[in-house]
Gaussian input, Z-matrix of N, CA and C with variables (Angstrom, degrees):
# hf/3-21g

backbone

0 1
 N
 C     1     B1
 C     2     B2     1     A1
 N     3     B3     2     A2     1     D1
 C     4     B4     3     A3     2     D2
 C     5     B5     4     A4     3     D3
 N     6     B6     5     A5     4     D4
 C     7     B7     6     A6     5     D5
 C     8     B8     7     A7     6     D6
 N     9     B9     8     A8     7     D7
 C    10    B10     9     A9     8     D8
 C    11    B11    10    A10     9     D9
 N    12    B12    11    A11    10    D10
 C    13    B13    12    A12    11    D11
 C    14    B14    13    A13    12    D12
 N    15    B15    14    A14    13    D13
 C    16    B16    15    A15    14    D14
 C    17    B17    16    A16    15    D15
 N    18    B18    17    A17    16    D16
 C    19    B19    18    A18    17    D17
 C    20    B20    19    A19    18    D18
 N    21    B21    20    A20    19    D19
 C    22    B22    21    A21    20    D20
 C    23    B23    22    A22    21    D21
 N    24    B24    23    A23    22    D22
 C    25    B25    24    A24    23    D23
 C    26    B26    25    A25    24    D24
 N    27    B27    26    A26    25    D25
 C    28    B28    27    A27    26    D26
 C    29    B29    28    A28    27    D27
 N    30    B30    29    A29    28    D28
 C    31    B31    30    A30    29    D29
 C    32    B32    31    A31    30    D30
 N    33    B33    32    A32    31    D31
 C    34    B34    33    A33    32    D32
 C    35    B35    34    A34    33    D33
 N    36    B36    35    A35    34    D34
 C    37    B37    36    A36    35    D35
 C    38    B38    37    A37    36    D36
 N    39    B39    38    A38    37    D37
 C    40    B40    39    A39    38    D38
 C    41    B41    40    A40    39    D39
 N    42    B42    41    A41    40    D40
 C    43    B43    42    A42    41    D41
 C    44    B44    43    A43    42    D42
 N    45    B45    44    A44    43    D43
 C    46    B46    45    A45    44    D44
 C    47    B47    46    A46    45    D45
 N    48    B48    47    A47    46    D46
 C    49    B49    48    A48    47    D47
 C    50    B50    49    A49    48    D48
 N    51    B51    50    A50    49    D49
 C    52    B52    51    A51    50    D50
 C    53    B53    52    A52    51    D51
 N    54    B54    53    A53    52    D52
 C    55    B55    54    A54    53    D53
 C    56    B56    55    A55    54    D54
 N    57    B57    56    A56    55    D55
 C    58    B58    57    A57    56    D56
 C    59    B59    58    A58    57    D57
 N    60    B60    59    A59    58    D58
 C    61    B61    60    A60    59    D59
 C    62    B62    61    A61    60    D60
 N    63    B63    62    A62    61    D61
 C    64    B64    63    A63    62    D62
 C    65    B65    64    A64    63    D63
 N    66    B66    65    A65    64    D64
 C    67    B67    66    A66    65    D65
 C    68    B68    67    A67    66    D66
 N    69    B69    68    A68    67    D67
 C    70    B70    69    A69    68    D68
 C    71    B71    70    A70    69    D69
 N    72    B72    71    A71    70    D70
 C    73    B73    72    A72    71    D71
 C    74    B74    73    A73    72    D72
 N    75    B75    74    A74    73    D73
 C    76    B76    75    A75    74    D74
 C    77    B77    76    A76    75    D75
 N    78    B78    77    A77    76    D76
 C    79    B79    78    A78    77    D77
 C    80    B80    79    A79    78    D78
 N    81    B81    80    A80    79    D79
 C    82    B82    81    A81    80    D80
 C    83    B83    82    A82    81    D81
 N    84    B84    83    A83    82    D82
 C    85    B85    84    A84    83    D83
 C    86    B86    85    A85    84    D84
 N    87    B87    86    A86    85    D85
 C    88    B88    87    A87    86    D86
 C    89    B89    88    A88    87    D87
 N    90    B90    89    A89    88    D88
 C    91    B91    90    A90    89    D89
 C    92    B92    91    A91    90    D90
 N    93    B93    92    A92    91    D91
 C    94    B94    93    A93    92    D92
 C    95    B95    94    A94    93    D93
 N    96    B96    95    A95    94    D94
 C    97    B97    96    A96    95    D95
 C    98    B98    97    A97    96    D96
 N    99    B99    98    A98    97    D97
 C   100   B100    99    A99    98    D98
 C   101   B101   100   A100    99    D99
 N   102   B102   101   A101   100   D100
 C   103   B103   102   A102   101   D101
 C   104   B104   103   A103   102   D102
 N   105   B105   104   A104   103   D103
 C   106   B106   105   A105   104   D104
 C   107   B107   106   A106   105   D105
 N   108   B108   107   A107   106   D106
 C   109   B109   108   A108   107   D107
 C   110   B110   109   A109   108   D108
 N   111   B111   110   A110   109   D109
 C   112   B112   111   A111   110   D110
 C   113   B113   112   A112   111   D111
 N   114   B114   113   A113   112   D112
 C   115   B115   114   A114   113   D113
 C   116   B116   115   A115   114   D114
 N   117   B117   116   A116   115   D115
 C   118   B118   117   A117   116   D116
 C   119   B119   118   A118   117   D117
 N   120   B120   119   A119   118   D118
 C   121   B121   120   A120   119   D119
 C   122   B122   121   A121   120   D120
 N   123   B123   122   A122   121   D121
 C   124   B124   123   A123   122   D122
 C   125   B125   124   A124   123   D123
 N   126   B126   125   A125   124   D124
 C   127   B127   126   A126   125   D125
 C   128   B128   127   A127   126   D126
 N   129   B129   128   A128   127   D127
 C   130   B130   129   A129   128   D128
 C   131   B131   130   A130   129   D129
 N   132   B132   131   A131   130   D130
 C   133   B133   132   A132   131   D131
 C   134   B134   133   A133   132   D132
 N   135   B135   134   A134   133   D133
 C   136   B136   135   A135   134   D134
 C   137   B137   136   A136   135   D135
 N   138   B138   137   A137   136   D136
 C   139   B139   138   A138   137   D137
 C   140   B140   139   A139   138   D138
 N   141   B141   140   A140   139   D139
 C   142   B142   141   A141   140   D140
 C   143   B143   142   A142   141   D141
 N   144   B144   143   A143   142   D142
 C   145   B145   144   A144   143   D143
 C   146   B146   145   A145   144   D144
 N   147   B147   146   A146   145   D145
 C   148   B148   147   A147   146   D146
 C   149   B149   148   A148   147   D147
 N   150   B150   149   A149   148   D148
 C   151   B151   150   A150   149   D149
 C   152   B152   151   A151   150   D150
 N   153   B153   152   A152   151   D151
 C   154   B154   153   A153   152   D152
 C   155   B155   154   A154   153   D153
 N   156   B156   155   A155   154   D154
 C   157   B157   156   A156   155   D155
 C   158   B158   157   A157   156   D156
 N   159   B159   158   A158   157   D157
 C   160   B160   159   A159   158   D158
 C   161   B161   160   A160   159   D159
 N   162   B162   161   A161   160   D160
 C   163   B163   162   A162   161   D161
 C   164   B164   163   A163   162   D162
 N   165   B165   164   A164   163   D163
 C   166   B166   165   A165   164   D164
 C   167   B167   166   A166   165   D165
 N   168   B168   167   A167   166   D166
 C   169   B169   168   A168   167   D167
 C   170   B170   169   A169   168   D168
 N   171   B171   170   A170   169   D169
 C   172   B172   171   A171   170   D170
 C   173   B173   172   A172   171   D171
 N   174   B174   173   A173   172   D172
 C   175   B175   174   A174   173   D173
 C   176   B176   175   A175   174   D174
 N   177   B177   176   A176   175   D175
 C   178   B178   177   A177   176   D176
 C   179   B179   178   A178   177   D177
 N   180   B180   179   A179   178   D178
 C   181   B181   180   A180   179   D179
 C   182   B182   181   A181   180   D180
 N   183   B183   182   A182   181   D181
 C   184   B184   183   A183   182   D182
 C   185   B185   184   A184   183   D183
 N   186   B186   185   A185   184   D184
 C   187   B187   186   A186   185   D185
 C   188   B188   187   A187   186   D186
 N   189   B189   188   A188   187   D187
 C   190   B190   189   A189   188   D188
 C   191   B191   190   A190   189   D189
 N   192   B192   191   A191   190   D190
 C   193   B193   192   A192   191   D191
 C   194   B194   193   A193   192   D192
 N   195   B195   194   A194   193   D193
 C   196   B196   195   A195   194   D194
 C   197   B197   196   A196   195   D195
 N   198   B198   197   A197   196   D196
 C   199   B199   198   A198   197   D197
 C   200   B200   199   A199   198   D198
 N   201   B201   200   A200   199   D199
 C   202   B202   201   A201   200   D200
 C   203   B203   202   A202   201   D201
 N   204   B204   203   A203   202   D202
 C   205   B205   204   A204   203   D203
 C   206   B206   205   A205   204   D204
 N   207   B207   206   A206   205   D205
 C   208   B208   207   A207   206   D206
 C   209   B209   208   A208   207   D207
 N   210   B210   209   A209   208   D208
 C   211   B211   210   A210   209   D209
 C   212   B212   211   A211   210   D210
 N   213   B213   212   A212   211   D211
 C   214   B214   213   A213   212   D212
 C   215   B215   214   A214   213   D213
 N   216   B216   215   A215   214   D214
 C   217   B217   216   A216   215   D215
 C   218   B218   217   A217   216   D216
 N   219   B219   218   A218   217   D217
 C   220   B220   219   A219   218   D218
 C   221   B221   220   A220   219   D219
 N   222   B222   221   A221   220   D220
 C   223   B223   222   A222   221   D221
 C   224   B224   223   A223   222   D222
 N   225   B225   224   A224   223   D223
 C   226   B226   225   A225   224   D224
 C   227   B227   226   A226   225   D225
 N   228   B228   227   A227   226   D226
 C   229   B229   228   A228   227   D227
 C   230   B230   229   A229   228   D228
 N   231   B231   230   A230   229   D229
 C   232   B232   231   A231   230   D230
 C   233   B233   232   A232   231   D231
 N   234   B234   233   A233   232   D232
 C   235   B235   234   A234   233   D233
 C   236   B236   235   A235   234   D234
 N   237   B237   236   A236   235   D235
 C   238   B238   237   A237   236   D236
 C   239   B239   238   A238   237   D237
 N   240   B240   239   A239   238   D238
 C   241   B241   240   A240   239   D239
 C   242   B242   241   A241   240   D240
 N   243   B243   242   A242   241   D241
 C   244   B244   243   A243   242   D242
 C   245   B245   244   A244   243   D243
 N   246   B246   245   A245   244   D244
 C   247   B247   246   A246   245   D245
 C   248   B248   247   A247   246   D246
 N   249   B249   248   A248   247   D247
 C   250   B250   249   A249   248   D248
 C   251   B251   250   A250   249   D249
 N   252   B252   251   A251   250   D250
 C   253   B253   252   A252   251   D251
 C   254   B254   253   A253   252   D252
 N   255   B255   254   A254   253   D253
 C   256   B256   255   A255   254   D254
 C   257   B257   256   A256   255   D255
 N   258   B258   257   A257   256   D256
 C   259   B259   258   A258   257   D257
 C   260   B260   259   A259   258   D258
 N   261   B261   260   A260   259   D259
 C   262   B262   261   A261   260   D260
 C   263   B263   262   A262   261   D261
 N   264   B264   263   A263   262   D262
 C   265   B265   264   A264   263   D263
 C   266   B266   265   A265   264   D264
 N   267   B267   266   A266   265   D265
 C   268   B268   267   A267   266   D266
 C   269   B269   268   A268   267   D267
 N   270   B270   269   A269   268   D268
 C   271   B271   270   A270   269   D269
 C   272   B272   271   A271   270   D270
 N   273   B273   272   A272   271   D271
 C   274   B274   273   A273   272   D272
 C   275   B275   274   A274   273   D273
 N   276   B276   275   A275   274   D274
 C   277   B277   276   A276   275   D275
 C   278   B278   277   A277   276   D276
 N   279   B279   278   A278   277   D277
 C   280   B280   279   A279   278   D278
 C   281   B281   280   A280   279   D279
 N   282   B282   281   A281   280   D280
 C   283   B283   282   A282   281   D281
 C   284   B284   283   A283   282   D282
 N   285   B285   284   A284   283   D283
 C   286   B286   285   A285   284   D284
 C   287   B287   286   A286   285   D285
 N   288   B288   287   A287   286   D286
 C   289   B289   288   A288   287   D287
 C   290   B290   289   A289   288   D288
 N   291   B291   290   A290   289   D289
 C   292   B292   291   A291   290   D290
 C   293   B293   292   A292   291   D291
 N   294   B294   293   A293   292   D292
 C   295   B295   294   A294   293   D293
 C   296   B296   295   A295   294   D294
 N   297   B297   296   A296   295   D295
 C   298   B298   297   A297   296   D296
 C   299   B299   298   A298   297   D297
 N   300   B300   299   A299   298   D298
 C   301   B301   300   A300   299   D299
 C   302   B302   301   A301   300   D300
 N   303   B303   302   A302   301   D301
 C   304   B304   303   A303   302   D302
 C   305   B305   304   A304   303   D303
 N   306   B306   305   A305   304   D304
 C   307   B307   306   A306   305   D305
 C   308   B308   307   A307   306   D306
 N   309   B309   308   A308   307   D307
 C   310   B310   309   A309   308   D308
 C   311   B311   310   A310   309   D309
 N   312   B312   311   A311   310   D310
 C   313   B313   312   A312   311   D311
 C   314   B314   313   A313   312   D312
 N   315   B315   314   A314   313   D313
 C   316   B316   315   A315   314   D314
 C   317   B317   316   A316   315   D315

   B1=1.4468
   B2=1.5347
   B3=1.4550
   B4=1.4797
   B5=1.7973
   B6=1.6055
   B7=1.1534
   B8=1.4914
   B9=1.6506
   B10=1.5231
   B11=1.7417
   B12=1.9259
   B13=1.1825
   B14=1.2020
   B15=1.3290
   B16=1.7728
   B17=1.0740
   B18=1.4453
   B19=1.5704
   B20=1.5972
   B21=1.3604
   B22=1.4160
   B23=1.7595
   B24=1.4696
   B25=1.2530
   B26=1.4111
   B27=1.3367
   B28=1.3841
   B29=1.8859
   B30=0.8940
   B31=1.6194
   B32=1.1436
   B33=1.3552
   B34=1.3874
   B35=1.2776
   B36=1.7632
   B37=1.7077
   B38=0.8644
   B39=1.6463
   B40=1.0565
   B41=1.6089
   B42=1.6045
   B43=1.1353
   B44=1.7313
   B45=1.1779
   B46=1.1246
   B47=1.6540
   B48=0.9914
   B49=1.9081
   B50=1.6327
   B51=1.6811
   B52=1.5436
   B53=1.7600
   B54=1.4923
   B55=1.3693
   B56=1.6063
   B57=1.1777
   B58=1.6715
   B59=0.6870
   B60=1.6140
   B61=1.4132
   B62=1.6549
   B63=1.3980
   B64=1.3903
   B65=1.1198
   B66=1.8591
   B67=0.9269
   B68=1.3700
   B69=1.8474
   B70=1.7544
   B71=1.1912
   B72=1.9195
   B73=1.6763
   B74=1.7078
   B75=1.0973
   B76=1.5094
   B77=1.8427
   B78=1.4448
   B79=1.3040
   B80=1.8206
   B81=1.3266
   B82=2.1323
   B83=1.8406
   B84=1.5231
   B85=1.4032
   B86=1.2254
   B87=1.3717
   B88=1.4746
   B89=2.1382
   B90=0.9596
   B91=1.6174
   B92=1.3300
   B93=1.4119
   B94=1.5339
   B95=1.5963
   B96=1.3423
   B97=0.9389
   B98=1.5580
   B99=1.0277
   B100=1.8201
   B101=1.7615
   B102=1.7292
   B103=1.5940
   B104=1.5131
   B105=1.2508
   B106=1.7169
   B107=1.6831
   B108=2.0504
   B109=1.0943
   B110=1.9642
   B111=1.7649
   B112=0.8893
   B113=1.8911
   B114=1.1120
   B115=1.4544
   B116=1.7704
   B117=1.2240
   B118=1.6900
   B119=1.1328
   B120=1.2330
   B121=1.7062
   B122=1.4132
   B123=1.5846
   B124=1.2392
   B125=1.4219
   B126=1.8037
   B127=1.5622
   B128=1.6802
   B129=1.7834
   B130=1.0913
   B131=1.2046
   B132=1.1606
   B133=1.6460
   B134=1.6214
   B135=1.3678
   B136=1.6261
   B137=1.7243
   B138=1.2847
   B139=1.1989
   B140=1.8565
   B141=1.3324
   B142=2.0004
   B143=1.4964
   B144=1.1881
   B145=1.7807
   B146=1.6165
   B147=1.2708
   B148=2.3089
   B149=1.2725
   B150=1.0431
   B151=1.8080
   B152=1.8471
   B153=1.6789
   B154=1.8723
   B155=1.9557
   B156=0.9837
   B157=1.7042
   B158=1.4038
   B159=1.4891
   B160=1.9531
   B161=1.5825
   B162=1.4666
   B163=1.8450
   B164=1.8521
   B165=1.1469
   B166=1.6778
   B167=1.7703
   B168=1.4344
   B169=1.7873
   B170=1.4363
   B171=1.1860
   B172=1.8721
   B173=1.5580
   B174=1.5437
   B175=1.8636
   B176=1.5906
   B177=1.2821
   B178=1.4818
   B179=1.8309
   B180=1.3566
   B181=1.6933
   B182=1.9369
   B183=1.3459
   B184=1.3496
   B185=1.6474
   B186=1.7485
   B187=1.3185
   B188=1.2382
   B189=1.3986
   B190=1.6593
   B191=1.7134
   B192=1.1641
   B193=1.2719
   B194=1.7340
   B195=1.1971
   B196=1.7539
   B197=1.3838
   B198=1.1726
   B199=1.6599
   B200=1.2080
   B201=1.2757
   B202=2.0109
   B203=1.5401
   B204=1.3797
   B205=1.0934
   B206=1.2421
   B207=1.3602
   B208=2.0674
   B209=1.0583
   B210=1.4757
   B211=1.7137
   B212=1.8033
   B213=1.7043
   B214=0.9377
   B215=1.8263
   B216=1.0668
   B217=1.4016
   B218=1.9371
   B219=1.4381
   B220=1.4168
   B221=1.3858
   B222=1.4895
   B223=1.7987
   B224=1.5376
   B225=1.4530
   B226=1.7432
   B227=1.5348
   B228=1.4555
   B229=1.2458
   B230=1.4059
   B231=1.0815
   B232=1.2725
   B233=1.8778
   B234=1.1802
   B235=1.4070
   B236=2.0362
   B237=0.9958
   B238=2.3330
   B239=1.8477
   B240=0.9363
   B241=1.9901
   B242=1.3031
   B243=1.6277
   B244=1.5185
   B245=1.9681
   B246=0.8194
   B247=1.9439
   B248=1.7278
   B249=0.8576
   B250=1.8622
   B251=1.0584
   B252=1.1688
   B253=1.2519
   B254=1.3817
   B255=1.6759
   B256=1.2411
   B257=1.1186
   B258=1.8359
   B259=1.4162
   B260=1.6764
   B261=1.0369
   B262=1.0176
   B263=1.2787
   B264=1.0873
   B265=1.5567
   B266=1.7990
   B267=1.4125
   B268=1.2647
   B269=1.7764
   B270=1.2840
   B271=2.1566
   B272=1.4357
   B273=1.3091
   B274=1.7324
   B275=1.8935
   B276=1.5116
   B277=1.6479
   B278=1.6187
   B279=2.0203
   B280=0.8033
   B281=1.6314
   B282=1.3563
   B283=1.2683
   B284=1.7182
   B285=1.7529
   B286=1.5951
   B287=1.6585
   B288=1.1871
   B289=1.5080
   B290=1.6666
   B291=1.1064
   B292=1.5870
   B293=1.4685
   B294=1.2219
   B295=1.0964
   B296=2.0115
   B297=1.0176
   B298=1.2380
   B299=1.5320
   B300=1.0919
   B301=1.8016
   B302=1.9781
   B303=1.4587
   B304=1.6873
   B305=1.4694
   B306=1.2395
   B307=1.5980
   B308=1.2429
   B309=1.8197
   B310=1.2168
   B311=1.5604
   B312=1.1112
   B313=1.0381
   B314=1.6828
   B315=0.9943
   B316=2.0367
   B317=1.4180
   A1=108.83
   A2=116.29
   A3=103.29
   A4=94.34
   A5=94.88
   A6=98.67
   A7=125.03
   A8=98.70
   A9=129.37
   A10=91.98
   A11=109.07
   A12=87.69
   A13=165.71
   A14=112.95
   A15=145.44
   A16=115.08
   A17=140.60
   A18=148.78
   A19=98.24
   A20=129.24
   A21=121.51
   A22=113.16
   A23=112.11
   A24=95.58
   A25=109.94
   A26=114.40
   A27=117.67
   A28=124.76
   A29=140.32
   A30=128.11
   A31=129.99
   A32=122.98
   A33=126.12
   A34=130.99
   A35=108.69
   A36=113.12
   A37=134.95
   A38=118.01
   A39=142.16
   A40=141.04
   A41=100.03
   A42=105.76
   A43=104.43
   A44=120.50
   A45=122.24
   A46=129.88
   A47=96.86
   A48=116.82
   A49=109.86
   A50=119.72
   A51=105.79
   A52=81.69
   A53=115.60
   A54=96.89
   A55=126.81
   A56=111.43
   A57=114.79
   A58=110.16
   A59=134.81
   A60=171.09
   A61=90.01
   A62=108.24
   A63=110.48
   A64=136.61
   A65=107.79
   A66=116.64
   A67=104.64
   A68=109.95
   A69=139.35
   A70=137.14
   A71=106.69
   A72=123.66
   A73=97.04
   A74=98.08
   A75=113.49
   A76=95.18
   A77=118.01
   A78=130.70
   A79=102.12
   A80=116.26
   A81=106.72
   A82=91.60
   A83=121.96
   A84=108.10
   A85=125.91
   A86=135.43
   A87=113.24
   A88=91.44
   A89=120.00
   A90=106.07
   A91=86.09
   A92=122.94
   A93=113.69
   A94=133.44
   A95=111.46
   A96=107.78
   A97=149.93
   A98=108.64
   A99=131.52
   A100=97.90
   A101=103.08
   A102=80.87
   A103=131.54
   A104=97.10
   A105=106.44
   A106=118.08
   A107=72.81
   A108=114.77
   A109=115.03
   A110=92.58
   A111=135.00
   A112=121.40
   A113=109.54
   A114=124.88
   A115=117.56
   A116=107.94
   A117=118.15
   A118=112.79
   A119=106.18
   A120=109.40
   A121=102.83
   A122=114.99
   A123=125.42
   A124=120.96
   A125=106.55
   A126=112.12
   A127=102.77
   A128=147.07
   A129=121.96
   A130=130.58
   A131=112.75
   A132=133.81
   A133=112.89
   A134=93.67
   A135=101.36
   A136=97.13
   A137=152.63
   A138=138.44
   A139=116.21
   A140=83.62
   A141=94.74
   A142=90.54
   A143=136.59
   A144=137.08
   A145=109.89
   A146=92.98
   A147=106.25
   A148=100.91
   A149=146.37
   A150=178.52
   A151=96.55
   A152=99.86
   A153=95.44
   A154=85.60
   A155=77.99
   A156=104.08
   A157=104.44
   A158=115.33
   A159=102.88
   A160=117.23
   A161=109.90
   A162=108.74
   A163=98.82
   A164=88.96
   A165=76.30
   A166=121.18
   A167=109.68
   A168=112.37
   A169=102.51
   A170=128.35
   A171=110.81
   A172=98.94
   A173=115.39
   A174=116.97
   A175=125.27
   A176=99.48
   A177=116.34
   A178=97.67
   A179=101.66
   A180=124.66
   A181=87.94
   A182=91.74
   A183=115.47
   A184=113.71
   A185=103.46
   A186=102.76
   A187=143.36
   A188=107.86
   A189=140.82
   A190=100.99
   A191=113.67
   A192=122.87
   A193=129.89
   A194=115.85
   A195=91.34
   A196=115.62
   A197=123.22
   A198=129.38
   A199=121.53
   A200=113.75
   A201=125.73
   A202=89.74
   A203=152.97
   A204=106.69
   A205=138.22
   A206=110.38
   A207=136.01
   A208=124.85
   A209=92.98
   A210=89.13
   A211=98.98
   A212=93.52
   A213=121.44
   A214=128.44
   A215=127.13
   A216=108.01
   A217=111.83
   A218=97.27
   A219=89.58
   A220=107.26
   A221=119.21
   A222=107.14
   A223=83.67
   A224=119.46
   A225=96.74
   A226=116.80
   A227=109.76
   A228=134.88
   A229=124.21
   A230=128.23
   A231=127.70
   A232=112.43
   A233=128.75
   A234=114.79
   A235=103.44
   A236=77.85
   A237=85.07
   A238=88.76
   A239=76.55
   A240=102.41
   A241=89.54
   A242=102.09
   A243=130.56
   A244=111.89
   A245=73.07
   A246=94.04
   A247=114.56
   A248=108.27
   A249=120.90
   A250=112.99
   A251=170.18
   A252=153.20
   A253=124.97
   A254=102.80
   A255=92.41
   A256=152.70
   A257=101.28
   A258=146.84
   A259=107.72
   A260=133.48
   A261=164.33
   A262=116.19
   A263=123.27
   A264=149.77
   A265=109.27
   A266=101.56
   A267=135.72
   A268=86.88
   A269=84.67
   A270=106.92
   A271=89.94
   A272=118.29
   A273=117.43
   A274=95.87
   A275=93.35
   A276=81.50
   A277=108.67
   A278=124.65
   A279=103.27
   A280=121.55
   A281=108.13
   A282=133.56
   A283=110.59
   A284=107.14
   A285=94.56
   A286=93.87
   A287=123.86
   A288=128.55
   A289=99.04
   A290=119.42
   A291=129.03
   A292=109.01
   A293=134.51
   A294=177.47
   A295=100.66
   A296=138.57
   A297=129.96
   A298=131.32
   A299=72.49
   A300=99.51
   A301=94.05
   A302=109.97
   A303=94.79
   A304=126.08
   A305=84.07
   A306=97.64
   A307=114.70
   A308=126.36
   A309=121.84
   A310=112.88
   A311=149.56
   A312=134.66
   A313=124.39
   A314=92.28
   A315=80.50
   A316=109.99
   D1=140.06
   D2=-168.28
   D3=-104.93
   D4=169.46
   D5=175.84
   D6=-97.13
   D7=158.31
   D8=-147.45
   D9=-68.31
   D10=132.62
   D11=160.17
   D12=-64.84
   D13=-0.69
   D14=148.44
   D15=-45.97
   D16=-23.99
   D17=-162.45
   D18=-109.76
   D19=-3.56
   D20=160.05
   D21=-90.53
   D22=-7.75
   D23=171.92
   D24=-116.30
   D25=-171.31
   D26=-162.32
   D27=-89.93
   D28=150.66
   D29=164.66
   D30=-25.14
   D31=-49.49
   D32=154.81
   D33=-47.29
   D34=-56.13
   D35=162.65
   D36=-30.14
   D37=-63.93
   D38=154.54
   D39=-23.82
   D40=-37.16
   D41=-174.58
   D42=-113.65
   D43=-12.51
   D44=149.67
   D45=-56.96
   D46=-54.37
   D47=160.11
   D48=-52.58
   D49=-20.68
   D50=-163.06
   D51=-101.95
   D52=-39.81
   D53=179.06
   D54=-79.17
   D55=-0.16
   D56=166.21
   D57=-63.79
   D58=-62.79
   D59=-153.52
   D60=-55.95
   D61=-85.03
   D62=173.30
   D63=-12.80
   D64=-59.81
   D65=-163.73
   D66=-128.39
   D67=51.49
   D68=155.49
   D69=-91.17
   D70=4.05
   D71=169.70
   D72=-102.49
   D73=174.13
   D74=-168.43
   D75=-106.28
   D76=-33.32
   D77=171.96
   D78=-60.00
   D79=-44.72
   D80=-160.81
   D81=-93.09
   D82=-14.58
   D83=150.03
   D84=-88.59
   D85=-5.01
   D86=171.78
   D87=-97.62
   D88=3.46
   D89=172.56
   D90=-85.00
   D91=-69.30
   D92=-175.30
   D93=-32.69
   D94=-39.27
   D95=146.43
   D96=-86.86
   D97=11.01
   D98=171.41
   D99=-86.00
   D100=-48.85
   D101=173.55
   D102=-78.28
   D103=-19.63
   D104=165.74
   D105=-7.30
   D106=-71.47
   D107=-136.49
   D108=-86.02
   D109=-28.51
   D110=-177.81
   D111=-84.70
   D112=-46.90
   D113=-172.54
   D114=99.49
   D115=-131.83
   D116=148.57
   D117=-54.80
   D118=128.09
   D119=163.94
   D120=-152.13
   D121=142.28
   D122=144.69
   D123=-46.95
   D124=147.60
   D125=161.50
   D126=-61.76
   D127=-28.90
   D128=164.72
   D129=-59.41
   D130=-32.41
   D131=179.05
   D132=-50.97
   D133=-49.78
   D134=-173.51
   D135=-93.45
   D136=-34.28
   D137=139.20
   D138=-3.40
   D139=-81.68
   D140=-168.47
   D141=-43.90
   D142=-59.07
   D143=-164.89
   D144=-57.74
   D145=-31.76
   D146=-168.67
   D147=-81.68
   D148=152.47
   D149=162.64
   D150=-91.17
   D151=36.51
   D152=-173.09
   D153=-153.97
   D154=146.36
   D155=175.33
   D156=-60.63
   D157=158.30
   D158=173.69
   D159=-73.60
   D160=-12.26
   D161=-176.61
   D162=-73.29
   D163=-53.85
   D164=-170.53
   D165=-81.04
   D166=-5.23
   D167=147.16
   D168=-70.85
   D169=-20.67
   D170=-167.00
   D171=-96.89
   D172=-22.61
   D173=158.39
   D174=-57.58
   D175=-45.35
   D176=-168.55
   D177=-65.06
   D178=-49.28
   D179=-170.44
   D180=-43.42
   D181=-79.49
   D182=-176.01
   D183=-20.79
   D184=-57.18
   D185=170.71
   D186=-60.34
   D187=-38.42
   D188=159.84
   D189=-41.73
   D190=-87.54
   D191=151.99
   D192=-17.44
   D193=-44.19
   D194=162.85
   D195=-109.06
   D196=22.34
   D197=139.02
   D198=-89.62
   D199=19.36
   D200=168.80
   D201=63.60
   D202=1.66
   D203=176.12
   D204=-115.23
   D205=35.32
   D206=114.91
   D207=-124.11
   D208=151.35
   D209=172.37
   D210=-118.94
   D211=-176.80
   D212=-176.33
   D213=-92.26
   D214=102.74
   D215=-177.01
   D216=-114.48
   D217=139.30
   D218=-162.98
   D219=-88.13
   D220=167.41
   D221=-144.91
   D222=-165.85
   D223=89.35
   D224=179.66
   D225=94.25
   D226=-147.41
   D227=139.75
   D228=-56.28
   D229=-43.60
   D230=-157.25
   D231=-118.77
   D232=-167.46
   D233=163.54
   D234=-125.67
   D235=158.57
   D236=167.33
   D237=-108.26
   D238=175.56
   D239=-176.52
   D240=-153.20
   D241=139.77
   D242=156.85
   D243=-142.60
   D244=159.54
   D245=-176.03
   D246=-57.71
   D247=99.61
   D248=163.57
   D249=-18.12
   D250=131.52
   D251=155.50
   D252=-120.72
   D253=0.24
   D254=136.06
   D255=-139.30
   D256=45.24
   D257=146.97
   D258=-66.71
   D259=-25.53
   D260=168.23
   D261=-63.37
   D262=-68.54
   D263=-173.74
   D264=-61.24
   D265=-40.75
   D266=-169.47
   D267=-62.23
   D268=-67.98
   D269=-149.05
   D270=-56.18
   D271=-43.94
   D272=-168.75
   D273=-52.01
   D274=-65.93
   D275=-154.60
   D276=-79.82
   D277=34.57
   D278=149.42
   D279=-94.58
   D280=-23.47
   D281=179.70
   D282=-60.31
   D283=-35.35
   D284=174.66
   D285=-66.10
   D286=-70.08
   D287=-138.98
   D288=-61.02
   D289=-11.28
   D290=169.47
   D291=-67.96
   D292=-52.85
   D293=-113.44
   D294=-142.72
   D295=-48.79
   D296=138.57
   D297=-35.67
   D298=-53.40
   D299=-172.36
   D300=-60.71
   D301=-49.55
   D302=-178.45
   D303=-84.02
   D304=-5.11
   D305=166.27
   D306=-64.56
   D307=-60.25
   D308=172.06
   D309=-48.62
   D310=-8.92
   D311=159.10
   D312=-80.32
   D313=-47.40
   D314=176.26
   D315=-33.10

């Protein structure tokens, strides 16, 4: 079996690419920012606010979620989600040094 094209780049790449990726719908940034903004919240919570059915907030969730940048805390029956921060923390200072990096070129 050959290897995956993800395994030619590096740890960093990679995980920069998983949190772009994530957060490349216009739907897992306005949840992201509802929890910001918001704190804990239920997937109903953020439903009633979304212009999206609860399956595809519980996809989007999902995605957000295995790029660490929310997690899940269980509460009851159900769980709230809030924002990683330091999944977060991470993504910023890969994005400056990306962003450094095009600077030295101008």
């Amino acid at each position: 079996m050959g290897k995956s094209k993800t395994d030619f780049f590096n740890e960093k790449q990679n995980r920069l690419a998983s949190y772009s990726k994530a957060l490349s719908h216009p739907a897992r940034i306005a949840i992201t920012i509802y929890l910001i903004e918001n704190g804990n919240c239920s997937c109903g919570e953020i439903v009633r606010v979304m212009p999206l059915a609860q399956p595809t907030i519980s996809q989007h969730i999902k995605e957000l979620k295995s790029a660490g940048l929310i997690v899940g805390i269980g509460r009851g029956k159900g769980n709230v989600y809030k924002v990683n921060l330091k999944t977060f923390a991470k993504f910023e200072k890969q994005m400056k040094n990306l962003f450094k990096k095009i600077k030295k070129i101008r």
